[in-house]
N, CA, C and O atoms as a GROMACS GRO file, in nm:
protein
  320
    1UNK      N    1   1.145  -5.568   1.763
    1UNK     CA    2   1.198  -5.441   1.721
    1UNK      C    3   1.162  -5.413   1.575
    1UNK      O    4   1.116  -5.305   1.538
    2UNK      N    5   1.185  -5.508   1.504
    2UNK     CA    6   1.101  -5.499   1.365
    2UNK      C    7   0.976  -5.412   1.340
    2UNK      O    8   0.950  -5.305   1.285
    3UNK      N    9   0.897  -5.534   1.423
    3UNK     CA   10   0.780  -5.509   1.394
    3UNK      C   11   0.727  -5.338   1.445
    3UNK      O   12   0.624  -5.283   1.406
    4UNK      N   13   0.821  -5.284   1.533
    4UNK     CA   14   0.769  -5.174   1.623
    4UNK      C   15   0.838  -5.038   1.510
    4UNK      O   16   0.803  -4.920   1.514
    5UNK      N   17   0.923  -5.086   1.432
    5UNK     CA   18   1.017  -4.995   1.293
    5UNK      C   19   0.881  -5.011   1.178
    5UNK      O   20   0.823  -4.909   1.141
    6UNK      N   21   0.849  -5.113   1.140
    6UNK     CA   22   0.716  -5.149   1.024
    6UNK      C   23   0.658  -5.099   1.125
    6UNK      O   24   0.760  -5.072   1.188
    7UNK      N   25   0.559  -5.058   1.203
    7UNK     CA   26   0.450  -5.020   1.259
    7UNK      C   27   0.446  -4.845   1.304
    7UNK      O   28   0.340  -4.790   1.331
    8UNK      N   29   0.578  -4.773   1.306
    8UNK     CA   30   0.605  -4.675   1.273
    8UNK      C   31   0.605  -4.620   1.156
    8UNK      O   32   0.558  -4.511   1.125
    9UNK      N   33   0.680  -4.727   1.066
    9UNK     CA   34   0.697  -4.650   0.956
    9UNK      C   35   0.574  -4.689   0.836
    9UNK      O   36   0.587  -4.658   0.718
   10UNK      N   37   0.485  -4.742   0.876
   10UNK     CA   38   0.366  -4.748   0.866
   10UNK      C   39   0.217  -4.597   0.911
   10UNK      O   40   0.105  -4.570   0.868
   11UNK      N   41   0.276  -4.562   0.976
   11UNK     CA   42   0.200  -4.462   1.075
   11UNK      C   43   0.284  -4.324   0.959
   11UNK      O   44   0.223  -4.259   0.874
   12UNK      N   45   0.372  -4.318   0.979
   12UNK     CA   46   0.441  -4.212   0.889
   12UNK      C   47   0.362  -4.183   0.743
   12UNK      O   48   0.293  -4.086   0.710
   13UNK      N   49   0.394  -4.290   0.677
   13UNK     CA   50   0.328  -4.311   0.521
   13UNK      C   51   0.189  -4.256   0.552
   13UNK      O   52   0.148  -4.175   0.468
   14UNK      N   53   0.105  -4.285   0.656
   14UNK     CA   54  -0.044  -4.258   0.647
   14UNK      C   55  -0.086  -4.114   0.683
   14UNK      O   56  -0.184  -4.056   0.637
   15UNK      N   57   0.045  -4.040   0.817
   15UNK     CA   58   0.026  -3.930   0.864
   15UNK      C   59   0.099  -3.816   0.780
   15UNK      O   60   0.089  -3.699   0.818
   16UNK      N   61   0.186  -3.856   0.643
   16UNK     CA   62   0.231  -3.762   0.588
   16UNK      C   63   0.096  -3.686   0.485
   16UNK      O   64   0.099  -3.567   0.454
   17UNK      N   65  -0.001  -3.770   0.448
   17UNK     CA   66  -0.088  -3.686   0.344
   17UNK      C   67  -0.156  -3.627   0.434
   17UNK      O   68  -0.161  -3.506   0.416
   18UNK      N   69  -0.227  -3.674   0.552
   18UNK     CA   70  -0.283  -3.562   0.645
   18UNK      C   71  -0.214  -3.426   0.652
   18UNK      O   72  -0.294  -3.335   0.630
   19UNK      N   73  -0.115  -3.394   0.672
   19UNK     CA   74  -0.046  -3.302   0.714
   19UNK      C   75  -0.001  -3.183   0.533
   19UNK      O   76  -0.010  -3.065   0.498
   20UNK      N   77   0.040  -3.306   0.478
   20UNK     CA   78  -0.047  -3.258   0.329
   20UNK      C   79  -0.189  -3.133   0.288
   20UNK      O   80  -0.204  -3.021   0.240
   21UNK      N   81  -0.269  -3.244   0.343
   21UNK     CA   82  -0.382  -3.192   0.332
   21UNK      C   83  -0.436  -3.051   0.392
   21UNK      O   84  -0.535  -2.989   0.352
   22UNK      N   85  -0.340  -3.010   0.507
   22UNK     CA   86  -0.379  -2.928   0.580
   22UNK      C   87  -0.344  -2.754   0.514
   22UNK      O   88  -0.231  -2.724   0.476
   23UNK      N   89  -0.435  -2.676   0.512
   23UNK     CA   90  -0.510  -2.524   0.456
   23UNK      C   91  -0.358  -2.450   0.494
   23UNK      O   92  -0.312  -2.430   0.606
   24UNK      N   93  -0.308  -2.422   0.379
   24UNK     CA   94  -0.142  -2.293   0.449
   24UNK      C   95  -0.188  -2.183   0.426
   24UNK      O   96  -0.244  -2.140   0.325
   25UNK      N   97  -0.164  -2.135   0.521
   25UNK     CA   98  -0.156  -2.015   0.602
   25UNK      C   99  -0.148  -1.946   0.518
   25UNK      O  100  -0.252  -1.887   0.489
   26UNK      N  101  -0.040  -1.920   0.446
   26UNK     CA  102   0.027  -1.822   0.364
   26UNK      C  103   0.013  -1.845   0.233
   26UNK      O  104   0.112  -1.854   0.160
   27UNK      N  105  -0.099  -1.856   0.193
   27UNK     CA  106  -0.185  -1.884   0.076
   27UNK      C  107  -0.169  -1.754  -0.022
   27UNK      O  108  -0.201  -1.640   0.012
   28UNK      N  109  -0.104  -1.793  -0.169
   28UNK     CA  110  -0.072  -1.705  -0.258
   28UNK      C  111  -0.182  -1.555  -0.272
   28UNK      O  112  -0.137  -1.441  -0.281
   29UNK      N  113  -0.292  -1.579  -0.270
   29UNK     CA  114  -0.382  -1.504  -0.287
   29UNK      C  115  -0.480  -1.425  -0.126
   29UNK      O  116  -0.566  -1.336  -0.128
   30UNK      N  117  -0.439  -1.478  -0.043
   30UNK     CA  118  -0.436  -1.446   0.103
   30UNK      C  119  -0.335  -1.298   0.083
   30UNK      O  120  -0.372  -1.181   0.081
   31UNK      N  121  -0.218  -1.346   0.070
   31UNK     CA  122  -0.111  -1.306   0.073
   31UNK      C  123  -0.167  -1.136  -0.033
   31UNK      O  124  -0.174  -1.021   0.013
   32UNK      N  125  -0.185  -1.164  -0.120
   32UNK     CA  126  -0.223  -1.078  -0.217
   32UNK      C  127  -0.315  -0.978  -0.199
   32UNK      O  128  -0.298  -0.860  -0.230
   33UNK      N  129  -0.422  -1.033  -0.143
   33UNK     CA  130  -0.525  -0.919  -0.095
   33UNK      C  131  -0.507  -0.866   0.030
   33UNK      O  132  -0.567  -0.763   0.061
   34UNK      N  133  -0.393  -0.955   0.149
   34UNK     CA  134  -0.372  -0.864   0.198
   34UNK      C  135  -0.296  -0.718   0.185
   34UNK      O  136  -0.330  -0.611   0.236
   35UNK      N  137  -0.206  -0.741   0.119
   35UNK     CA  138  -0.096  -0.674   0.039
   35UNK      C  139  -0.163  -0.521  -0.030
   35UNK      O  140  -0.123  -0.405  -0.022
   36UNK      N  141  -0.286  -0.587  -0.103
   36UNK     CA  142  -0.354  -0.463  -0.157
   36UNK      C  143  -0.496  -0.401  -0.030
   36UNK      O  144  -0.582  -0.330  -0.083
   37UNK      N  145  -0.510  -0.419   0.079
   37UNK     CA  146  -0.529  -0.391   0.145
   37UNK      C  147  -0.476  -0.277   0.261
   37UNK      O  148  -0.531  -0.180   0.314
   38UNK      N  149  -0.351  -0.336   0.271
   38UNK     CA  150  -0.253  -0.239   0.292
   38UNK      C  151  -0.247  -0.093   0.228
   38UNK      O  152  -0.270   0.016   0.280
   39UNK      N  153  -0.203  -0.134   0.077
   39UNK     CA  154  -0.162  -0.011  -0.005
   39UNK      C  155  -0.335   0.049   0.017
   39UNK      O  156  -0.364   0.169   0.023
   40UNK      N  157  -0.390  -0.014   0.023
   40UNK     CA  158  -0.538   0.088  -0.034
   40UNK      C  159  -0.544   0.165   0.109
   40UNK      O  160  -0.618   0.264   0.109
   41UNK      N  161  -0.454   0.123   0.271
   41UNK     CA  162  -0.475   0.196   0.369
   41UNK      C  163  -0.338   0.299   0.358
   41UNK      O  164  -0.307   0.410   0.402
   42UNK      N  165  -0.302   0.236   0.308
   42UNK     CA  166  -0.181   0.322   0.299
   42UNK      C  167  -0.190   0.499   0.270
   42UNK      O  168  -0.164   0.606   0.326
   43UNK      N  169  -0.258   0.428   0.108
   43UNK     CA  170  -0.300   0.570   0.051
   43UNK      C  171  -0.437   0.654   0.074
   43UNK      O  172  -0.468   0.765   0.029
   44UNK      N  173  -0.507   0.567   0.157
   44UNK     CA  174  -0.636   0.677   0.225
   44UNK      C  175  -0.520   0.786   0.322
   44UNK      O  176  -0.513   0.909   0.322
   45UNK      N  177  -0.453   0.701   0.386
   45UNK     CA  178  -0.329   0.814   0.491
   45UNK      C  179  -0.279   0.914   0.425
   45UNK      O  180  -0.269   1.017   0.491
   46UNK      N  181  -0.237   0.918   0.298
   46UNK     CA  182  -0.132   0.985   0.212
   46UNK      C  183  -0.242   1.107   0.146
   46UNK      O  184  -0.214   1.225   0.124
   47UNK      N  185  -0.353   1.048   0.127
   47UNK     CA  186  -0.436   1.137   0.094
   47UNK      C  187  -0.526   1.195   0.216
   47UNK      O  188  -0.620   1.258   0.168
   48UNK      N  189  -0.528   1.193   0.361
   48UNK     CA  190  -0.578   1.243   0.429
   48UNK      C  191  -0.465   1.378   0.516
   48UNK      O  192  -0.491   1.491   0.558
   49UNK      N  193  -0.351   1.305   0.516
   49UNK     CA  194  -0.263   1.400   0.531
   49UNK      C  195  -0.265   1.490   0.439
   49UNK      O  196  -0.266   1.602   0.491
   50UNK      N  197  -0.268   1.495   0.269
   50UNK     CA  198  -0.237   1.568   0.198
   50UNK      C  199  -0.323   1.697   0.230
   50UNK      O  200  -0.288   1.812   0.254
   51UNK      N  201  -0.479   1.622   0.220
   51UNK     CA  202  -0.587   1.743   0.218
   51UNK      C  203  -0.583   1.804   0.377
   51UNK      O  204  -0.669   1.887   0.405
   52UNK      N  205  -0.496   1.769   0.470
   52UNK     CA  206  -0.481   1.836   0.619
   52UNK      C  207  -0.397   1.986   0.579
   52UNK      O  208  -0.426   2.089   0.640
   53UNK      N  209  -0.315   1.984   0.495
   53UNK     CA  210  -0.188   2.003   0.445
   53UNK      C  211  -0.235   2.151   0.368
   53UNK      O  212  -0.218   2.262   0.417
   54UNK      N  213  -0.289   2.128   0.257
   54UNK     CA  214  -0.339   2.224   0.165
   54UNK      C  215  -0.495   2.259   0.255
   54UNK      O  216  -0.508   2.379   0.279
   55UNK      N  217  -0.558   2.209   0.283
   55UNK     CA  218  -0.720   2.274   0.345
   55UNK      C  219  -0.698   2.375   0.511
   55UNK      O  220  -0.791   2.414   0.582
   56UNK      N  221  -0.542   2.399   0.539
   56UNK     CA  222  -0.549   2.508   0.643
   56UNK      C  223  -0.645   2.637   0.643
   56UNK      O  224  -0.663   2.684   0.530
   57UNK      N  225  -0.697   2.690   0.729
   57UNK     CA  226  -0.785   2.801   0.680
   57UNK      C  227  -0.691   2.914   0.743
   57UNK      O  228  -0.697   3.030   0.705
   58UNK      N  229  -0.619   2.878   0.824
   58UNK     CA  230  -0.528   2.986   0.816
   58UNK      C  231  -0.452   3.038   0.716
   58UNK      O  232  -0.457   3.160   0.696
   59UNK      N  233  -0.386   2.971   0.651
   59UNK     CA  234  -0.295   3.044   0.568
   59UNK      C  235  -0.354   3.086   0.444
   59UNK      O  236  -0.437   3.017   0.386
   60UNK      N  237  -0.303   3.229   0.391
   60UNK     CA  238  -0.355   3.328   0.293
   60UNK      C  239  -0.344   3.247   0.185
   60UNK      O  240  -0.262   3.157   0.200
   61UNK      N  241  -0.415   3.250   0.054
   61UNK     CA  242  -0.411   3.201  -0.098
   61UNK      C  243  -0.295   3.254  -0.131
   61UNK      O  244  -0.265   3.363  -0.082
   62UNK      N  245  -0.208   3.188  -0.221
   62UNK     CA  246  -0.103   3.238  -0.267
   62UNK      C  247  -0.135   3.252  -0.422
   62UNK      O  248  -0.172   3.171  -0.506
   63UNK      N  249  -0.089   3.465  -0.428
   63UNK     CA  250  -0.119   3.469  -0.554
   63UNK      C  251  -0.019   3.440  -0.675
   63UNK      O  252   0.097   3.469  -0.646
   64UNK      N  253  -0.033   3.401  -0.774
   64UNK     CA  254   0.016   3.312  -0.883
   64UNK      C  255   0.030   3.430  -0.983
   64UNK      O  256  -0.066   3.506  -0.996
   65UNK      N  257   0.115   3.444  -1.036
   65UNK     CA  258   0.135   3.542  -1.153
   65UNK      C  259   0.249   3.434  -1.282
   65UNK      O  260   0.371   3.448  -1.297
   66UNK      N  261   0.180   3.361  -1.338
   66UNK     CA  262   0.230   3.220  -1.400
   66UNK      C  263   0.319   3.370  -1.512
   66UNK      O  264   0.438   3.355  -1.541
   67UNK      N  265   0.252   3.485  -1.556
   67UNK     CA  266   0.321   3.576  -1.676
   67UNK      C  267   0.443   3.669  -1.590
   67UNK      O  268   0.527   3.740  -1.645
   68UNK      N  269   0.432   3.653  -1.475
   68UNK     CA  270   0.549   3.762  -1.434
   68UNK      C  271   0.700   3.781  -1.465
   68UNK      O  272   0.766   3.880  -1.432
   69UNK      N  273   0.759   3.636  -1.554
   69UNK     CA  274   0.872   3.678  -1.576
   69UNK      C  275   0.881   3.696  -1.723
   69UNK      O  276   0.996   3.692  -1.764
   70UNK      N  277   0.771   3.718  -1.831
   70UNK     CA  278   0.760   3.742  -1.954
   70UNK      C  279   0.757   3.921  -1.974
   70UNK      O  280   0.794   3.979  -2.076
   71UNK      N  281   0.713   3.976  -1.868
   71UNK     CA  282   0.690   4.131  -1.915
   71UNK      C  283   0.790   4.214  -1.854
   71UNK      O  284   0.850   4.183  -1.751
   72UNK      N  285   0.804   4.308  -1.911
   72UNK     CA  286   0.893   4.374  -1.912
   72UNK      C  287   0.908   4.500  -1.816
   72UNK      O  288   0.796   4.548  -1.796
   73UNK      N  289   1.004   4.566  -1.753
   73UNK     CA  290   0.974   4.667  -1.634
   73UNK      C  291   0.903   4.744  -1.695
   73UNK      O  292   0.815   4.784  -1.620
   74UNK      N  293   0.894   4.792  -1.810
   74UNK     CA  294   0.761   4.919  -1.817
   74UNK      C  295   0.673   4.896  -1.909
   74UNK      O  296   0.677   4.944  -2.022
   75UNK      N  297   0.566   4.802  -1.853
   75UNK     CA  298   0.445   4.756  -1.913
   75UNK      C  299   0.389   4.753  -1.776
   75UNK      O  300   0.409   4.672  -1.685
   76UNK      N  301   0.310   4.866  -1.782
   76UNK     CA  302   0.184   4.858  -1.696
   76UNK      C  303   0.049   4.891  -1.719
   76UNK      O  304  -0.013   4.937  -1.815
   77UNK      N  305   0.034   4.870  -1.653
   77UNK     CA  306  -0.156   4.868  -1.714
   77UNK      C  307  -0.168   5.039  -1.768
   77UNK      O  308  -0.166   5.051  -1.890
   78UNK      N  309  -0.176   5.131  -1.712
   78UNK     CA  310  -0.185   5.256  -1.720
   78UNK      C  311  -0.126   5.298  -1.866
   78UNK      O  312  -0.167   5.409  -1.899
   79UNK      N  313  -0.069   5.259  -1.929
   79UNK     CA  314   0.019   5.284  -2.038
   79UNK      C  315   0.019   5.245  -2.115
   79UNK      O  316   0.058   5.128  -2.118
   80UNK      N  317  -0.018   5.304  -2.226
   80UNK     CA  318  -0.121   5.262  -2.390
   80UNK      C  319  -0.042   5.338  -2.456
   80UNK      O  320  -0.057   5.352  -2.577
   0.00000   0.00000   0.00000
């Protein structure tokens, strides 16, 4: 019985650095580029939706009058 406890725990000591040795999975920098892989698909989406969004050819240009709340009701062009 001894000898079969030493001959185990013999086998242990030798099979723990193997198992050591072995490539993880979840490797810091694995981990990392997948991560930015992601975001870089992420945001091709965010930007393909966007330009779906604004590039309709249906809908009319919307006109912009950025001065319309600076002038006053009777300022019009006609009137010098």
């Amino acid at each position: 019985m001894k000898r079969l406890f030493a001959v185990a725990f013999a086998a242990s000591l030798l099979a723990g650095p193997l198992y050591a040795a072995e490539p993880d999975k979840d490797d810091p920098m694995v981990q990392l580029e997948r991560v930015k892989k992601e975001d870089r698909a992420s945001v091709d989406r965010q930007f393909d939706r966007t330009m779906q969004l604004h590039s309709s050819k249906d809908a009319a240009p919307v006109k912009i009058d950025p001065w319309s709340n600076m002038r006053g009701p009777d300022d019009t062009k006609g009137k010098k």
